[in-house]
N, C-alpha and C positions, 0 to 999 in steps of 0.2 A: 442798141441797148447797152449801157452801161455795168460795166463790173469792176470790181475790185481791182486794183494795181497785182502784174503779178508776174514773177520773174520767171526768163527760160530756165526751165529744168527737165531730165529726163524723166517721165512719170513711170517708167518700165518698172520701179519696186511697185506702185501700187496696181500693175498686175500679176504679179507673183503669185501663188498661189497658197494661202492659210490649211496647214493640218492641224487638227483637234485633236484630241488628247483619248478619243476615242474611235480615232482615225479616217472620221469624213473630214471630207476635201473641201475646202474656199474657194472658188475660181478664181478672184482676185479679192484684193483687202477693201472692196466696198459692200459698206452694209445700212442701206435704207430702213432711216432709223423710223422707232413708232409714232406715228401720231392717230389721233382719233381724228375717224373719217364722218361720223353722221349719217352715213346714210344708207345703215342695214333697216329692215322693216322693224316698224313701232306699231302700237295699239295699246287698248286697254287688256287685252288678253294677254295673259303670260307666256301661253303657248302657242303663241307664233311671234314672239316676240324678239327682236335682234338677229333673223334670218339675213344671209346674203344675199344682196340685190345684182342684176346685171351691171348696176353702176361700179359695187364693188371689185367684180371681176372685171371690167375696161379699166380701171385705176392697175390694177396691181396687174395686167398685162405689159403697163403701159412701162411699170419700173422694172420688171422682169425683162423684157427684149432691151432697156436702156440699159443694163451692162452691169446692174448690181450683182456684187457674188452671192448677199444675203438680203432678203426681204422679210422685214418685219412688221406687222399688223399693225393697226392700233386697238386700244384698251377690247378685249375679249371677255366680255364679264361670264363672271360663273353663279352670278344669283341675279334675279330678272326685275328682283324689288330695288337694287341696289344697284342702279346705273351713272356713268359719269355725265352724259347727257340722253337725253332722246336719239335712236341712231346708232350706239354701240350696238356692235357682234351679241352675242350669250348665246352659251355652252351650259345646260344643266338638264336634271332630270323635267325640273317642271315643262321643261320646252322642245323636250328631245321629239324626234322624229325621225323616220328614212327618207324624209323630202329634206329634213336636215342636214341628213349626213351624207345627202347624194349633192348639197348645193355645197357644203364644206371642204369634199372633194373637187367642185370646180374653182374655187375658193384657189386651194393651195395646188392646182393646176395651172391657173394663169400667174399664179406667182412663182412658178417653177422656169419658163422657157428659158432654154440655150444656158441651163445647169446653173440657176438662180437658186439658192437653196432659199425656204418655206418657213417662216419662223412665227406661228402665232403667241401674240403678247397673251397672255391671262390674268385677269386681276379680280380685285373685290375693292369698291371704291371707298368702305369705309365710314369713318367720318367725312369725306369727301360726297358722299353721296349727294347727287344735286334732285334725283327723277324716283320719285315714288318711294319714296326710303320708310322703313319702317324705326328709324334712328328716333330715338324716344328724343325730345325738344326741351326745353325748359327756360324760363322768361327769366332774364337777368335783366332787373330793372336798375341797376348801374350805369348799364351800356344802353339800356332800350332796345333793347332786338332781343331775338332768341337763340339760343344757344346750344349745342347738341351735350347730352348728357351722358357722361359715359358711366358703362355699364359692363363691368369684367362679367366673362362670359365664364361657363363652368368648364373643364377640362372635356366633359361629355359636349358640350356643344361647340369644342374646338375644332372636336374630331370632327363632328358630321356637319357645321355649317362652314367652316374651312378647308381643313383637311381632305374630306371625302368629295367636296365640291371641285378641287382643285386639281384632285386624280383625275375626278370624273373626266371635266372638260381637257386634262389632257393625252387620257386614253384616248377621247374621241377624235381631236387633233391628230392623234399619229394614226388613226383608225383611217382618217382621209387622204393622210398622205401628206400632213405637214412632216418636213425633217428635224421640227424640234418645238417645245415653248420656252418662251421668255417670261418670267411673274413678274410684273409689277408691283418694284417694292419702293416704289418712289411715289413723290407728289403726295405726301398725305395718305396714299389709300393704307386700307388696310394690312396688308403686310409689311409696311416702313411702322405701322404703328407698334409692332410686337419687335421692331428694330429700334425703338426710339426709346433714348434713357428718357426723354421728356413725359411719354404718354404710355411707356410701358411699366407698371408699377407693380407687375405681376410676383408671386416670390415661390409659383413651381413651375415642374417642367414640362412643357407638351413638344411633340414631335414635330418636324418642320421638312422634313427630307422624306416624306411617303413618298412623290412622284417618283423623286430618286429611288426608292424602295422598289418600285415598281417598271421601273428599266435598269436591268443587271446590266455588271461590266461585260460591256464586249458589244454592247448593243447600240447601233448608230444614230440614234433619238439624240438629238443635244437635248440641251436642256441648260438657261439663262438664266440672269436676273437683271433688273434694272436699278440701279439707284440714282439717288438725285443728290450732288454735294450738297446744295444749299438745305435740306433739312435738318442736316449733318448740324451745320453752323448756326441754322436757329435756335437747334432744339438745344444745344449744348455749346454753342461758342467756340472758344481755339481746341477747350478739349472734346469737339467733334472729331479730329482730325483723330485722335489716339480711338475712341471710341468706334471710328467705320473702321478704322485699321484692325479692330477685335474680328468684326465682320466678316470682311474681308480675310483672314485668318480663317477661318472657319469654311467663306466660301471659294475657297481656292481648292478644295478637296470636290467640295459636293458639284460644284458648277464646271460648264464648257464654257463661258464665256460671262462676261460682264457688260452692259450697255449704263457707260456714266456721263451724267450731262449736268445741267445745272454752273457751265463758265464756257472759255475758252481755251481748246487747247495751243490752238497758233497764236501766239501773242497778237497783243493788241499794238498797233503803230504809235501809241501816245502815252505819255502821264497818267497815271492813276487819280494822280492831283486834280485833271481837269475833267473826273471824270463824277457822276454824281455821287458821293460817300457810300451808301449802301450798295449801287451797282461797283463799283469798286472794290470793298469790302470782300462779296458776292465773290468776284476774278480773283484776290487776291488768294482766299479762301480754296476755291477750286485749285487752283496750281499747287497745292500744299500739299491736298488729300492727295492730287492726279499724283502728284512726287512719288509719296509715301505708297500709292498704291501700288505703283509701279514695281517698287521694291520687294511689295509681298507676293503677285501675281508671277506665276512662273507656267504652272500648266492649263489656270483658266487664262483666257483668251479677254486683254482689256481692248472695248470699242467705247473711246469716247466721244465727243460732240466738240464744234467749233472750230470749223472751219473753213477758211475764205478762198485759199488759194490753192495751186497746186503742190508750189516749192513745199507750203506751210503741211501739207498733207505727207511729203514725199521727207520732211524733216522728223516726221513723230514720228514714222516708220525708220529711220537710221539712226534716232534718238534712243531709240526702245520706248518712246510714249505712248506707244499704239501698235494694236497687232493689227487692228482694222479702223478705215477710216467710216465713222460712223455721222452718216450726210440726212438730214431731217428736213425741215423748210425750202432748204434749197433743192430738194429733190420736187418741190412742188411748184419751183417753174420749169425744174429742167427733167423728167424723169428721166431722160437718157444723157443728163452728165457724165457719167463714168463712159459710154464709147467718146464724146465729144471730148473728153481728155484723152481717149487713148486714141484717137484720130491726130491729135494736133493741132484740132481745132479752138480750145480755150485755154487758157492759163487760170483761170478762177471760177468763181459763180456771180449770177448777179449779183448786181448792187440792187436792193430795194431800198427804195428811200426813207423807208419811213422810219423815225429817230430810232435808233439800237436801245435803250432804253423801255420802249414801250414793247414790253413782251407780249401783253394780251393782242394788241392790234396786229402783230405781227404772223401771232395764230390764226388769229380769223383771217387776214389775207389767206393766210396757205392752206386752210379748211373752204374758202372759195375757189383755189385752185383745183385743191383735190373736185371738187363738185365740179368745177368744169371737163378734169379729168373725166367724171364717172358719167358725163353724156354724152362723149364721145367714143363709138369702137374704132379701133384700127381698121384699118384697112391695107391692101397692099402697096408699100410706098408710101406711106403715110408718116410722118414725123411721132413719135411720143411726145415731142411738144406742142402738135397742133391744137389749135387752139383756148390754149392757155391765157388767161390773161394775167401780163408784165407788168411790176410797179415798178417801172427802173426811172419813171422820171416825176417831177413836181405835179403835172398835169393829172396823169394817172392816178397817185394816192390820194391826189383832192377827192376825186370823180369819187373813188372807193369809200373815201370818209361820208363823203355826203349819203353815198345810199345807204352804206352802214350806218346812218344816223338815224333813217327813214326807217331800215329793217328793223331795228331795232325798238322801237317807236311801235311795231306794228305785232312784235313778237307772240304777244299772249291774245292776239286775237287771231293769231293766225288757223288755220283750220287742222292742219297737223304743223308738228312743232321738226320735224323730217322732211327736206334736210335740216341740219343746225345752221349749217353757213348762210351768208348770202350769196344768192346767185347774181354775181356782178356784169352788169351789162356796161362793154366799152362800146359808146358810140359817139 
């Protein structure tokens, strides 16, 4: 299998161990970034709805014994009308239960093993919303399509459809035994919307720090946030870069740690020049903000995205680029990359072949991994990468294009929409 070019170096800083500012420990500076997995329980019922399956606890066993310091979820909604696909987690009253909070607890048990710390994402999708939205619509005959319509909410339903939903799900979280949440305030959802000069046009004030309100100093709950550079740059251009910098100001008090993606942190081997204009842009963009953020974060903890190698990994920690190296797709062929670097066994992560440019396709490969992940359990002596399927060659992403053509083709007829992925058969 094919990976990345990648030079001898000693990888021994990226197992050092990370202290937080509220004094829990990192094992080492790897932290298994979020993605959404698809395949908590769905239905038309609200209240059993985004339960953890056995599948979930085999995946996040599988990244837990592979040597990450930190494990982080994917999207954990705290409202059940308001999901990013069919498949995400949800945390709320409508759905709450003790068969809940006894599988939440097995939840951030398998992603605990050999002192993996527990980290559930939280979020509200927003104008993102894809699954059951109650987002009022409205036909723009310009464009011919429909369009979501926004709707400032009242300071009264900040509190209790935000705020108090946001507690809620992550009292519960630390009630099971995760060591912290992470909000998602990236990708469009809802809380990047009340960060964005673009879509926030609000002119008072509401409160943004209850969860903080609600774990006092001294108390070992972390507590995240994720941002995404690239909305930074849509919503507002070069003067994104001054504008997350305000942010960022702000959350260097309230936050332990920051999860930022949206470019590359390990430089890229080529020209800009030959690279497509907006994905260029995009890198050129991220390295700006990564800069400047650098400069303001001191006691939250920066985890960004992007990267290939280990030298490249082992450089942003000597750089001051990075307090933790934060590894996402690539943890979806390899869930126990971090022992196989600290064995001596690889220099990089795979190569997937499939063009770097095409971000969507690259999701769904590693949302078919995750799902091959969640059918398999360990066993004794058993790899966390067994049976995984690899797209390190030409053959392989054909085989995957083609059935993803077929699945896709097949989606809205299908009898549950759970999983999202396709279950990719190599044969």
């Amino acid at each position: 299998m094919e990976r990345y070019p990648g030079k001898e170096v000693n990888p021994s800083p990226l197992f050092e161990p990370l202290i937080f500012k509220n004094g829990v420990i990192m094992k080492n500076r790897f932290v298994k970034g979020p993605m959404s997995e698809g395949i908590c329980s769905w239905g038309d019922d609200v209240r059993t709805r985004g339960y953890p399956t056995k599948g979930i606890l085999n995946v996040y066993e599988k990244w837990s014994k592979g040597g990450f310091g930190m494990s982080i979820t994917g999207n954990i909604m705290i409202n059940p009308h308001c999901l990013e696909m069919p498949g995400n987690g949800v945390i709320c009253k409508e759905n709450w239960s003790d068969e809940l909070g006894e599988l939440l607890k097995k939840w951030a048990d398998s992603s605990k093993h050999h002192g993996c710390l527990a980290i559930a994402q939280i979020g509200h999708c927003g104008r993102q919303t894809a699954v059951d939205s109650s987002t009022q619509l409205k036909f723009n005959p310009g464009l011919g399509i429909p369009e979501y319509e926004y709707v400032q909410m009242s300071l009264e339903e900040v509190q209790t459809d935000i705020i108090d939903r946001f507690v809620f799900a992550a009292m519960k979280c630390k009630e099971a035994g995760f060591d912290g949440v992470e909000l998602n305030s990236a990708y469009g959802f809802l809380l990047s919307q009340f960060t964005s000069a673009k879509h926030n046009k609000r002119t008072d004030k509401y409160g943004v720090n209850a969860i903080r309100e609600h774990i006092p100093k001294g108390n070992t709950f972390l507590l995240g946030i994720k941002l995404n550079a690239t909305e930074f740059l849509f919503d507002s251009g070069a003067e994104g870069v001054n504008y997350a910098a305000e942010m960022a100001e702000y959350f260097e008090e309230l936050f332990d740690f920051m999860g930022l993606s949206g470019g590359t942190t390990e430089p890229i081997d080529r020209p800009t020049s030959d690279m497509p204009a907006r994905f260029a842009q995009r890198l050129e963009f991220f390295n700006t903000l990564h800069q400047k953020l650098t400069s303001i974060l001191k006691t939250c903890k920066l985890f960004p995205s992007g990267f290939r190698t280990v030298g490249g990994m082992v450089d942003a920690l000597k750089d001051g680029k990075a307090d933790g190296i934060q590894i996402a797709r690539a943890a979806t062929s390899e869930p126990d990359l971090p022992n196989k670097i600290k064995s001596g066994e690889v220099k990089s992560i795979l190569w997937t072949k499939f063009p770097e440019t095409e971000f969507r396709l690259h999701v769904d490969c590693s949302g078919s991994q995750i799902l091959a992940m969640s059918n398999i359990t360990l066993t004794d002596g058993m790899s966390p990468s067994h049976g995984i399927p690899m797209f390190t060659s030409e053959e392989a992403c054909k085989k995957y294009l083609d059935q993803l053509s077929e699945f896709q083709k097949t989606k809205d007829s299908r009898e549950s929409p759970v999983p999202h992925y396709l279950e990719f058969i190599d044969n």
